[in-house]
N, C-alpha and C positions, 0 to 999 in steps of 0.2 A: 317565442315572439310575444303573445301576448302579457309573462312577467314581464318582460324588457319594457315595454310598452308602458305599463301599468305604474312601474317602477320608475320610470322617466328616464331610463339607460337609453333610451334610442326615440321619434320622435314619428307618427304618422303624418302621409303629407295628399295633400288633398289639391288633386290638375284636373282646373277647370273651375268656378265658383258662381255659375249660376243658378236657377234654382234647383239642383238638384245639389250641384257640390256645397255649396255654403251652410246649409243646413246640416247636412255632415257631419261640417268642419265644426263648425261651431255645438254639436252637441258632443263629438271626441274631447273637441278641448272646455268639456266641462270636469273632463275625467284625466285625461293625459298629453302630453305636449303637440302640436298640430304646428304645422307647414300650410298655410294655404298658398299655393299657386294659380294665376291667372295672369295670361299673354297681354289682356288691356291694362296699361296702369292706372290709366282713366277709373277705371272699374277699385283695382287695389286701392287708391286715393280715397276713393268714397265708404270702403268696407273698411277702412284706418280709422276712420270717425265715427265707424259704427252704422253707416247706413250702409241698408240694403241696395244694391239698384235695381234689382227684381221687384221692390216695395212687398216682399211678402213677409221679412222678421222684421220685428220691432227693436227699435236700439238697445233696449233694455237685454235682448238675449246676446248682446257681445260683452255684455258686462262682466267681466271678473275671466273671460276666457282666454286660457293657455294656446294661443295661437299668436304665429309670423303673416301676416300678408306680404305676398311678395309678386313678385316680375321677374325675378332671378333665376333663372333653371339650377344654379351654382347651391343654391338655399337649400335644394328638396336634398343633397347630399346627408346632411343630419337629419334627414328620414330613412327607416328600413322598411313599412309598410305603406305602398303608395295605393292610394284609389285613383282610379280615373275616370272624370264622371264628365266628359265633354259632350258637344252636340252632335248628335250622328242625324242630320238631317236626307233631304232625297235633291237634286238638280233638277235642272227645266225639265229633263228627259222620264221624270217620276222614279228613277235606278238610286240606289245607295248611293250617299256622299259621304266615304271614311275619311274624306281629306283631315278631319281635326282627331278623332280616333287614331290615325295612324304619327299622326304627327305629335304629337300627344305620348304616343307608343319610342319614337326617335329622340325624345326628351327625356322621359325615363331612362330611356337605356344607356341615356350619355355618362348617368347619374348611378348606375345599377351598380349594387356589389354583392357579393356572395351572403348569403342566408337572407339575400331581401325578401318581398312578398310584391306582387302587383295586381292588382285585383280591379278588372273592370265592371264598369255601372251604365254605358251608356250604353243603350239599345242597339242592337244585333243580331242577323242572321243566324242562324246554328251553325257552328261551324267558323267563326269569322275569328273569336279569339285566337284559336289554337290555330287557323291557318292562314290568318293575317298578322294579327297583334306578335305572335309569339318571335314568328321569323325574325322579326324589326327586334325586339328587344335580344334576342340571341344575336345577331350582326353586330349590330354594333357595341352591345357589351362586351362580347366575347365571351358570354359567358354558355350555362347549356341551364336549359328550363329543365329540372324536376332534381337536377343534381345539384349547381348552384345557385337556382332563386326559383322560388314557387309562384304560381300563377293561379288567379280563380275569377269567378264571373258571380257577382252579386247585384241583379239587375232592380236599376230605382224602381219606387213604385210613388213615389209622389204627387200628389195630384194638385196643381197649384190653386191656389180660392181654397182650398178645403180646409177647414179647422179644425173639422171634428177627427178626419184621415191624416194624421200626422205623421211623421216620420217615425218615432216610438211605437205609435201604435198599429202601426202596416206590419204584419209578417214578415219576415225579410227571408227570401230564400237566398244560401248562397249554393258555394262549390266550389272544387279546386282539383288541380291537376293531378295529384294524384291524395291516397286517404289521409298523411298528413297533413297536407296544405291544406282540404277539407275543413277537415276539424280543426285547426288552428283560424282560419281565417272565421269559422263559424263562432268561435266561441272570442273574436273579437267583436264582432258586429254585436254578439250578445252584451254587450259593454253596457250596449247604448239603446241597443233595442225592447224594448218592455213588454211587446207584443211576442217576443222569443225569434226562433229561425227554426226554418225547415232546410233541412240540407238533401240540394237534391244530389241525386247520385252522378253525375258528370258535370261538368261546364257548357256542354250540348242543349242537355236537359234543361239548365239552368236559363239556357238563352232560349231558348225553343217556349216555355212558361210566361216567360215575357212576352216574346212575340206572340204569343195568341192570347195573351191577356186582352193588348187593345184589338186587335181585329175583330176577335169576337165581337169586343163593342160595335167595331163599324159596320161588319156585319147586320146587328141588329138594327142596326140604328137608318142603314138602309132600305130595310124592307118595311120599317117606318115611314121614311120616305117616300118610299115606291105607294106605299098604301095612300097617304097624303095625295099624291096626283091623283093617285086611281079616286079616292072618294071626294078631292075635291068637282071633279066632273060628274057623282053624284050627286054634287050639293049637302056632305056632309060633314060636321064638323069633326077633323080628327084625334082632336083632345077629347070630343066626349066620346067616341068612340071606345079610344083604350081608358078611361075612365069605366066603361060599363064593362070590357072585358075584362080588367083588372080585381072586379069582384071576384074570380074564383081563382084559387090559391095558387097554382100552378102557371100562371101568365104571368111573363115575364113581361114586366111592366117600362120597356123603353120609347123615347119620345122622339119624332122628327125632329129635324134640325140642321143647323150647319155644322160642317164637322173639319174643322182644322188643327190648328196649333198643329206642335210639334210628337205628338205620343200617335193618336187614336187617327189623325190624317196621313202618317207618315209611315209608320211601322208595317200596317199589311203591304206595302211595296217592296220593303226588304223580307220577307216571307216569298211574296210572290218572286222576286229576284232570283232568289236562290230554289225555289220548286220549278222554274225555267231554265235554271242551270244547269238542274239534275234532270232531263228533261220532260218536266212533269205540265200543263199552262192548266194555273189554278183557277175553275173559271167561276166559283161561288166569291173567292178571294177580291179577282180583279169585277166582276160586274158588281159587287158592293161598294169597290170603291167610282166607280164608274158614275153611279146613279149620287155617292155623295158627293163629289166630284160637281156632277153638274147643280147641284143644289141652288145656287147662289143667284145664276144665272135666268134659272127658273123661275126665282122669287121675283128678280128683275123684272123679266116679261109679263109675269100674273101681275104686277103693280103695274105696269105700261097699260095691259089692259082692263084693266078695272079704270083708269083714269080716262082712255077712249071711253070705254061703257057709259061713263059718265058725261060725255058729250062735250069733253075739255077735250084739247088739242094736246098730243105729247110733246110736240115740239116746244120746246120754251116751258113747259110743266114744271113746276118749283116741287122739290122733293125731301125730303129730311130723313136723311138715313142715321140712328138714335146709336152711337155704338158700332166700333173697327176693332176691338182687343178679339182673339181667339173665341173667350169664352167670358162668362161673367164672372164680375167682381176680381179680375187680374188685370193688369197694366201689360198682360205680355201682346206682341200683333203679330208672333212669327204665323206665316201659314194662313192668316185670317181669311176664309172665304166672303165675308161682308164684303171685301173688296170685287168678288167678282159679282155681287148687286150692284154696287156703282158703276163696272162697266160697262153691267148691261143696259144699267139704267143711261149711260151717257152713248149708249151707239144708237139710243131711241132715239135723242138729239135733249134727253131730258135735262134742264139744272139740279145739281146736287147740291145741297150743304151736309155737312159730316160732322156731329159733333160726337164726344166721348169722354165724361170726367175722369175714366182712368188711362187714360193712354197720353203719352208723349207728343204734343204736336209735330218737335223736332222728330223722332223718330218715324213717326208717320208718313214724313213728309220724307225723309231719307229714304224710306224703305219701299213708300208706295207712289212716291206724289200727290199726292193728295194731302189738302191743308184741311187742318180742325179748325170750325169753329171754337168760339169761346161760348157761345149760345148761338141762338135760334135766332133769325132774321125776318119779322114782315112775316105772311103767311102759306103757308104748303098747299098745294093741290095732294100732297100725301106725305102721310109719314111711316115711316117704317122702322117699327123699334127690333131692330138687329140683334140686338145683345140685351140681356135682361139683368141687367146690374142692379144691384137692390132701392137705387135711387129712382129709378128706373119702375120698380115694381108698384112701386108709391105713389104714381100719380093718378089722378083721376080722368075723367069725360072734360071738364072743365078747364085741364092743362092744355089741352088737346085740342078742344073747342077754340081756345083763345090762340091757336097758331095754325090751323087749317081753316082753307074756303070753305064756301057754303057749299059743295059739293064734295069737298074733302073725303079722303080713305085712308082709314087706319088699316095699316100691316104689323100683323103680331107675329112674328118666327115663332115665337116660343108659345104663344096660347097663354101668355098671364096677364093678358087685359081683356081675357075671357067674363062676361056678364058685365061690366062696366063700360063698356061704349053701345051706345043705345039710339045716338042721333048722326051717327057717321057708315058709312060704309066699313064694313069690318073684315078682314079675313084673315086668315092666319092657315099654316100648311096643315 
C-alpha cells in the first residue's frame, strides 16, 4: 500500500475537510496524490481557491498540492487508502451522535474494493469502530474486513489556535485490525508525520488514548473550577493562587474556565456512554463534566450580582460580552459556552451586546441567534471579556474606561486583565 501510494498507482482520499481533515489532506498531497471529499459544496468551492473555511491554513499551503476537491462519493473510487476524519459530536441528550461517522462509513463502502485500507480519526468510544463502523462497511461492500480490506483507528490530535502543536509535530498514535494493517497504515502516516508514531497495540487501545486524552483535561480543569467558587467566597484571587502553587515542580498547572468546543466538552460523554453500557456510572467523569457544564451560567449570575452590589438595577443593565468562538484566536462557535453567559445574563432581564473579531456573524446568528456587533455601542454597566483572543489581551484600563459607567465591572474569565484594572470593579473566576 504505501509503494502504490508513494508511487502514485493508487491515490488516498480524505471524508470530511474540516479542521482536522484538510490539514491531512493537504500535507499527503505534498507527497502523494489525495481525493478530498466533503458533503458541502459550499465548503469544496472555497477550498478550490485555496481558502480555508476553518480560517486556520493560509493559501500559500494549497500551493503546488496533488489534490481533487470533491462532492462526488463516485471520485474517492481512485482512492485505496481512505481516512475519515468527520465530526462525532453529542445531541441535546449529552449521548453520542455517530450520525456523520456512520454515514461517512455508508459512503466508503459504496466505494470499497478489495486490498483497500480505511482508517478512522474522529473521536470515539472504545469499541465503536470495530462494532459500529465495521458492520456498515462489510454490508454494503460485500466485502469481509481483515480478508478483503483493512481497517485501523488513528485518532486526531489537533488542536485548533495552535502553532506551535501542529500536525507534523503531534505524535500520531495509530493501529489496525490486525499486525499487517498495523504496520502498513503506521508507516503511512510516517509519510507525513516528523514527530514519528506510536503504534498502539489494538484499535481499542487506540480509541481508549484519545478518549482520556481530553477528559483528563476536563477533568482537571473542573476542580479548577470548583476551587474558583470555593475561593471566590473566600475573597481570593484564583489566578494568584495557582500562580503560588505552581512554584513547586510537580503541580500541575491548569486554569478555570469555560470548557466547550467540540474535543475537551464533548468526548468524556462518549466515555461516560459506554462505561454506562457496560454497566459501570462513571461519577469522577460525569461530576466534571457537571461543574464545567454549569460554568457559564455561573459567570452570568456572579456579573448580575456584582452589578446589584453596585446599586444599579439588573433590569435594563447594558452588558458587553467581548467574545462567542469556543476558545481563543479560532473562528470555530461549535459547543461555545459564552452562550450560556448570555442566557443567563438575559433571564435577569439584562441587555446584551456581543461582539467578536473572529467569529462569523452569519454563523452566529444561524447557530445561536444571537447577532454580533461590529463594535461596542454607548456605555456598559459591565463587561465581560469571554474569550481572550490576543487583540483582546492588548488593551488596557483606558479601552475600558471609555465604554463602562461610572460604577462599571470588569469580568475577566481568563485572569489576563489581572494588575491592569485599577479604577473598576474586577473579578475574574
Amino acid at each position: 500500500m504505501y509503494n502504490r501510494l508513494v508511487n502514485k498507482e493508487t491515490k488516498l482520499s480524505l471524508i470530511g475537510l474540516g479542521y482536522v481533515g484538510l490539514p491531512i489532506a493537504l500535507e499527503f498531497a505534498k507527497k502523494i496524490g489525495v481525493v478530498g471529499f466533503d458533503t458541502k459544496q459550499e465548503r469544496i468551492e472555497l477550498m478550490k481557491k485555496g481558502v480555508d473555511p476553518s480560517n486556520e491554513i493560509e493559501s500559500k499551503e494549497f500551493e503546488g498540492a496533488d489534490i481533487e476537491f470533491t462532492s462526488d462519493p463516485e471520485a474517492l473510487r481512485s482512492a485505496s487508502f481512505h481516512i475519515i476524519a468527520v465530526p462525532t459530536p453529542i445531541n441535546s441528550y449529552n449521548l453520542p451522535d455517530l450520525t456523520s461517522v456512520l454515514k461517512a462509513s455508508e459512503t466508503v463502502g459504496t466505494i470499497l474494493k478489495r486490498g483497500d485500507y480505511v482508517v478512522y480519526e474522529s473521536t470515539v468510544y472504545p469499541g465503536c469502530t470495530e462494532e459500529d463502523c465495521i458492520p456498515i462497511l462489510e454490508k454494503i461492500s460485500g466485502l469481509k474486513c481483515g480478508e478483503d480490506f483493512k481497517v485501523g483507528f488513528s485518532p486526531e490530535r489537533i488542536n485548533p489556535g495552535d502553532k506551535q502543536h501542529t500536525l507534523t509535530t503531534i505524535v500520531k498514535v495509530t493501529s489496525g485490525c490486525d499486525p499487517e494493517a498495523a504496520e502498513n497504515i503506521a508507516k503511512v502516516y510516517e509519510m507525513i508525520i516528523a514527530a514519528g508514531v506510536f503504534r498502539a497495540s489494538s484499535i481499542k487501545v487506540a480509541e481508549a488514548a484519545k478518549i482520556i486524552e481530553n477528559t483528563q483535561r476536563d477533568i482537571n480543569i473542573a476542580f479548577m473550577n470548583e476551587l474558583s467558587i470555593i475561593f471566590n467566597r473566600m475573597n481570593i484571587n484564583t489566578f494568584e493562587v495557582i500562580e503560588a502553587a505552581a512554584t513547586k515542580w510537580n503541580f500541575l498547572k491548569f486554569s478555570p474556565g469555560l470548557v466547550g468546543g467540540h474535543c475537551i466538552g464533548v468526548d468524556p460523554y462518549y466515555l461516560s456512554y459506554k462505561a454506562k453500557a457496560l454497566g459501570y456510572h462513571p461519577q469522577m467523569i460525569d461530576s466534571g463534566r457537571a461543574i464545567n457544564d454549569s460554568m457559564g451560567r455561573y459567570i452570568g449570575k456572579q456579573t448580575v450580582k456584582k452589578i446589584i452590589a453596585q446599586g444599579m438595577d439588573n433590569k435594563g443593565a447594558r452588558v458587553l460580552v467581548m467574545g462567542i468562538t469556543f476558545k481563543e484566536d479560532v473562528s470555530d462557535i461549535r459547543n461555545s459556552k459564552v452562550v450560556d453567559i448570555i442566557k443567563e445574563l438575559k433571564e435577569f432581564d439584562v441587555d446584551v451586546d456581543v461582539i467578536d473579531p473572529r467569529a462569523s456573524a452569519g454563523e452566529v446568528d444561524r447557530e445561536y441567534g444571537i447577532k454580533l456587533l461590529p463594535g461596542t455601542k454607548g456605555r456598559y454597566d459591565a463587561i465581560i471579556l469571554a474569550v481572550s483572543h490576543k487583540q483582546y489581551k492588548e488593551l488596557d484600563e483606558k479601552w475600558f474606561s471609555e465604554r463602562l459607567s461610572k460604577k462599571g465591572i470588569v469580568v475577566d474569565v481568563k485572569g489576563v486583565l489581572r494588575n491592569k484594572i485599577k479604577n473598576f470593579v474586577y473579578w475574574s473566576l
